[in-house]
C-alpha positions in Angstrom: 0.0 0.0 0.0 1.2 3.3 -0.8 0.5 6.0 1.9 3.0 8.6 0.4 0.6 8.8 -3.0 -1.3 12.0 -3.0 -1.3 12.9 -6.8 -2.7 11.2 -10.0 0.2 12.2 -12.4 1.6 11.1 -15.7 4.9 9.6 -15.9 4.9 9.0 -12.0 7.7 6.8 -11.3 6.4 4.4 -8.3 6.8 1.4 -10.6 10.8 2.2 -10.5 11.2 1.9 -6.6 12.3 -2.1 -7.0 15.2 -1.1 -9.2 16.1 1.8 -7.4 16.1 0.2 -3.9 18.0 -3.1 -5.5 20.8 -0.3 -6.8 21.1 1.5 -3.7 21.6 -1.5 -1.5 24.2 -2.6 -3.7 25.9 1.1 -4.3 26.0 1.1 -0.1 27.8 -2.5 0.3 30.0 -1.2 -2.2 31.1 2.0 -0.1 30.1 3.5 -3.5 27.0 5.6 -1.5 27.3 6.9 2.4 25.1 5.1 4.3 23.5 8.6 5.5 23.8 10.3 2.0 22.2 13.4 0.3 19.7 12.5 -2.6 19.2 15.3 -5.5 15.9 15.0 -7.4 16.0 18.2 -10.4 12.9 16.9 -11.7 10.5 15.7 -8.8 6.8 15.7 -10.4 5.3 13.5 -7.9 8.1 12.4 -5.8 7.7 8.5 -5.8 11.4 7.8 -5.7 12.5 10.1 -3.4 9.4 9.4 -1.1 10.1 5.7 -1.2 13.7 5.6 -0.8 12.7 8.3 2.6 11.0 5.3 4.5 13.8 3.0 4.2 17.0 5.0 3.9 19.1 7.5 6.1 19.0 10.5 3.6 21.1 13.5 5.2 19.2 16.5 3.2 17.4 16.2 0.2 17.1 18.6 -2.3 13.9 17.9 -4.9 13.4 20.4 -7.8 11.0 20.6 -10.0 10.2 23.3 -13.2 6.7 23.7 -12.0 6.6 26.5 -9.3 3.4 25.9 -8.4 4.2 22.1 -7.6 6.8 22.8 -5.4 4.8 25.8 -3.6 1.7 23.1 -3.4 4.7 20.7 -1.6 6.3 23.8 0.6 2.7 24.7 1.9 1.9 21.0 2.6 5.1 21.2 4.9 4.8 24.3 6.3 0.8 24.3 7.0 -1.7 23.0 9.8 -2.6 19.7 7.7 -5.5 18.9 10.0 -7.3 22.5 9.0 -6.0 21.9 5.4 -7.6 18.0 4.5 -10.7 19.2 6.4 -11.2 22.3 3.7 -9.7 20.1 0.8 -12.5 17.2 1.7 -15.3 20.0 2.6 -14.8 21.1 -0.8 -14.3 17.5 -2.3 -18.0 16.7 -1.1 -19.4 19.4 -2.6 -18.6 18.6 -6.0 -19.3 14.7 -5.3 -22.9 16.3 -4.3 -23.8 17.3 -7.6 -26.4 15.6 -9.5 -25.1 15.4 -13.0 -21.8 15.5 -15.1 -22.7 19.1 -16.8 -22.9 20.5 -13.3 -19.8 19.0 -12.0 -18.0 20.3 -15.2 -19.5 23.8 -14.6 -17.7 24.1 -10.9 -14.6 22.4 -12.2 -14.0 25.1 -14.9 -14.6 27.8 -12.2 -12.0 25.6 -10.3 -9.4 26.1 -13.2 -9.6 29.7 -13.8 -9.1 30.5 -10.1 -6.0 28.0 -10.2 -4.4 29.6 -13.4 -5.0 32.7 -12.0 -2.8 32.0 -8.9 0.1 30.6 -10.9 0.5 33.4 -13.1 3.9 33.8 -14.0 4.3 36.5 -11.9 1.7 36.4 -9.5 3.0 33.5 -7.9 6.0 34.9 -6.5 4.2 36.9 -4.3 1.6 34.6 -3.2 0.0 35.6 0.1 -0.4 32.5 2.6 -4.5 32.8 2.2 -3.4 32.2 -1.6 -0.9 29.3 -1.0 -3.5 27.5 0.9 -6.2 28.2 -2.0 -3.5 26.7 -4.8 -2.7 23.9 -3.1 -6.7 22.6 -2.3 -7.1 23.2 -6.0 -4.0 21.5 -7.0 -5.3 18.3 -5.4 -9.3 19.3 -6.9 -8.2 19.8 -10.3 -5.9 16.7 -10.6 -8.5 14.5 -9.3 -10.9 15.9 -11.1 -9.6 16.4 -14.6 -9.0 13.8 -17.5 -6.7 10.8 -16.5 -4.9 13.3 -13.8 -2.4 14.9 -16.7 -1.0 17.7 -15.7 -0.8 19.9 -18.9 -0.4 23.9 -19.7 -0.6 25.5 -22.9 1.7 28.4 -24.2 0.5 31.0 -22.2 1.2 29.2 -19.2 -2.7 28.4 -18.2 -3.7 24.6 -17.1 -5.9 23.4 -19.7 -6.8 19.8 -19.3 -10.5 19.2 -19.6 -12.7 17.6 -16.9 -12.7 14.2 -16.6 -15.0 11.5 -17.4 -15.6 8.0 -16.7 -17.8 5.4 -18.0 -19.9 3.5 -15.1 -21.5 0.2 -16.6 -20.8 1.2 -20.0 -23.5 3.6 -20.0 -23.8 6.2 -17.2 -21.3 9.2 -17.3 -19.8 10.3 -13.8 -17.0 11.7 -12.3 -15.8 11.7 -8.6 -13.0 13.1 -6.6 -11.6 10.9 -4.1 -9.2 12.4 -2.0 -6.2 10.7 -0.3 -6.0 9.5 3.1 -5.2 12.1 5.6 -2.5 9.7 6.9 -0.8 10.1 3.0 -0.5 14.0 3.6 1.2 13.9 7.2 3.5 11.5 6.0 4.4 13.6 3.3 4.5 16.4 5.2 7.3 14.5 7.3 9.2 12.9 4.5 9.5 17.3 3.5 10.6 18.4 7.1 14.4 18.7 5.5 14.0 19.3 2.2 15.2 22.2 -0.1 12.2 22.9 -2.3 13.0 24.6 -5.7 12.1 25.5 -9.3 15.6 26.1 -11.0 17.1 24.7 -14.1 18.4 21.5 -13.1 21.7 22.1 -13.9 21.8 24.6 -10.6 20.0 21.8 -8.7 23.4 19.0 -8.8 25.9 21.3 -8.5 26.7 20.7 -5.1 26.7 16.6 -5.2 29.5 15.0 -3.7 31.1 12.0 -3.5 28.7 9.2 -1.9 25.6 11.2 -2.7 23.0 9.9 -5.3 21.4 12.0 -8.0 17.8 11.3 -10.1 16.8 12.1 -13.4 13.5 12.0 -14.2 13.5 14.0 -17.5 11.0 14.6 -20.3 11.7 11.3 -22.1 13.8 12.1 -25.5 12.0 12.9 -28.9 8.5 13.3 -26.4 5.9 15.6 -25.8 6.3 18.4 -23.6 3.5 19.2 -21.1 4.1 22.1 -19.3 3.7 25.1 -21.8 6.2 27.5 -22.6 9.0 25.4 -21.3 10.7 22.2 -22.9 13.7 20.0 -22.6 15.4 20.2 -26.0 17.4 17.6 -27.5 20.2 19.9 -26.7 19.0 19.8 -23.0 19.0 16.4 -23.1 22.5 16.5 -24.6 23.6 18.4 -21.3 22.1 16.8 -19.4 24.6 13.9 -20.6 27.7 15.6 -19.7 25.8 16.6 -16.7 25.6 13.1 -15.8 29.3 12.1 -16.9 30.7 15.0 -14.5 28.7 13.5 -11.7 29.8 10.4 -12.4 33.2 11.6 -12.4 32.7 13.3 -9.1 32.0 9.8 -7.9 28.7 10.9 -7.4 25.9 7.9 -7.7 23.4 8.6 -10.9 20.3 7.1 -11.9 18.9 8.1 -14.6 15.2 7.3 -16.5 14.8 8.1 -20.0 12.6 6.7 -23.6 13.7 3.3 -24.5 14.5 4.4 -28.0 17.7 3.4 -30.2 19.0 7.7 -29.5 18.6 7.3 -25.9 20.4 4.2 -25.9 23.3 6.0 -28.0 23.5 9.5 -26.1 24.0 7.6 -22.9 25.9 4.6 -23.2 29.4 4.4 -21.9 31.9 3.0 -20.1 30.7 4.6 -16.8 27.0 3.8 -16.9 24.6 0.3 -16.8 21.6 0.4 -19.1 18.3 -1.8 -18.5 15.0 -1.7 -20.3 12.4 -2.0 -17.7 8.8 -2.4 -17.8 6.3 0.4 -17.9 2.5 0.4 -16.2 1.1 3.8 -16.8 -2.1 3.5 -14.0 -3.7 6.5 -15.5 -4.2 5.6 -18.7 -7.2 3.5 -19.6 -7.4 -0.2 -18.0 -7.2 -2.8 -21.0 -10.3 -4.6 -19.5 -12.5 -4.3 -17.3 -10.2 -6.3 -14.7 -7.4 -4.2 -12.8 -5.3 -4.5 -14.9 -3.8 -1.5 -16.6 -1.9 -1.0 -20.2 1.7 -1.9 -20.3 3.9 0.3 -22.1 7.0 -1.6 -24.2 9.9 -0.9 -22.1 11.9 2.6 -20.4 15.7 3.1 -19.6 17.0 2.2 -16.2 20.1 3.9 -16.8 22.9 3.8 -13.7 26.3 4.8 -12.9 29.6 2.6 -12.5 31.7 3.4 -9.8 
């Protein structure tokens, strides 16, 4: 059971935290990682390796990044705020929308939703957000993300969410849509697992630049030759490039890198080397639709598990 889980999102890495705990164990027998290490995570979305690795690890400081500012304010209020006061608003609100008698009504508040969230993470407005404004992003963060189509998180060029409300089919006739919201014992764990954490939104580049030896880095980047989600921003195949030598300097440093990336022949190329393992692993997206009507969810082909040799 996971009681860290508290967002739906795309590309959510929980699938990984086998491999990773297998190559930590190993990396720490080896004298390769300190025993009580610092972990970097430049691209965080929702946190599944570094929330994992929290519960059975001694991680001296952490510092989790991610190019979303409002994720990482929505994550810095969470630690910073009275959770009991929080999850009682967050389900008050919750029940409200579950209350309504039809999709076209739901649909109706969740677009009202939307353009109160976009208008808090305005470029600029929310670098100045007031702590009455913090607390209304973050309820909506969890709203709209349980609310909206297969919990993608995706902006357009302007900066605005703009994923559609969700639907579901009930009995292959009836349309409905609910939010459930996770357990309150999910948000003061994750409130713990944050108490000494660096939250920020920099270019990841900034983020690794004080790794040492015996520390262990993450990657989680856009996959190469993807589609980018989050608006104006991207990760180039020149980011990607950098993000390479990035990787090789670390690794040079004696720093401990994993890295996940597309399992495609130009992946494979860019980061093969001497210093570095590569393994295809298995991919189950559980927000994308179920193949059946059993639990079972669609199986991507395959991902790269790429780690560093010491």
């Amino acid at each position: 059971m996971n009681n860290n889980k508290i967002l739906k999102w795309s590309g959510s890495k929980h699938y990984l935290t086998t491999h990773v705990e297998t190559f930590v164990h190993s990396e720490i027998a080896k004298g390769n990682l300190n025993k009580n290490f610092s972990y970097f995570e430049p691209f965080f979305g929702s946190g599944a390796i570094f929330f994992h690795l929290n519960k059975i690890c001694n991680i001296k400081k952490a510092y989790l990044n991610d190019s979303l500012p409002e994720l990482i304010k929505f994550y810095f209020f969470l630690r910073e705020s009275d959770i009991e006061k929080y999850f009682k608003e967050l389900t008050h609100r919750a029940k409200i929308y579950n209350n309504k008698k039809n999709y076209e009504s739901k649909t109706k508040l969740f677009l009202i939703w939307r353009k109160q969230f976009n208008t808090l993470i305005d470029p600029i407005k929310i670098e100045n957000l007031s702590k009455q404004d913090l607390e209304e992003l973050s309820i909506l963060f969890i709203l709209i993300n349980q609310s909206c189509f297969n919990g993608v998180y995706r902006k357009n060029p302007k900066g605005e969410f703009n994923v559609p409300h969700g639907r579901t089919t009930k009995k292959g006739i009836e349309k409905f849509n609910s939010i459930t919201i996770p357990k309150f014992e999910n948000f003061v764990n994750i409130k713990s697992s944050l108490r000494s954490a660096l939250l920020t939104a920099k270019d990841f580049r900034e983020v690794v630049k004080t790794a040492q030896k015996g520390d262990l880095v993450y990657f989680d980047p856009p996959y190469f030759d993807t589609v980018n989600y989050y608006g104006k921003q991207s990760f180039s195949k020149n980011d990607h490039y950098e993000l390479n030598e990035v990787v090789h300097e670390l690794i040079q440093k004696e720093v401990n890198v994993i890295v996940s990336n597309s399992d495609s022949t130009k992946s494979k190329k860019l980061f093969k080397s001497p210093y570095t393992n590569i393994q295809s692993i298995p991919v189950t997206r559980t927000i994308q639709r179920k193949i059946s009507n059993t639990k079972q969810y669609k199986e991507d082909k395959k991902e790269l598990f790429i780690t560093s040799c010491l």
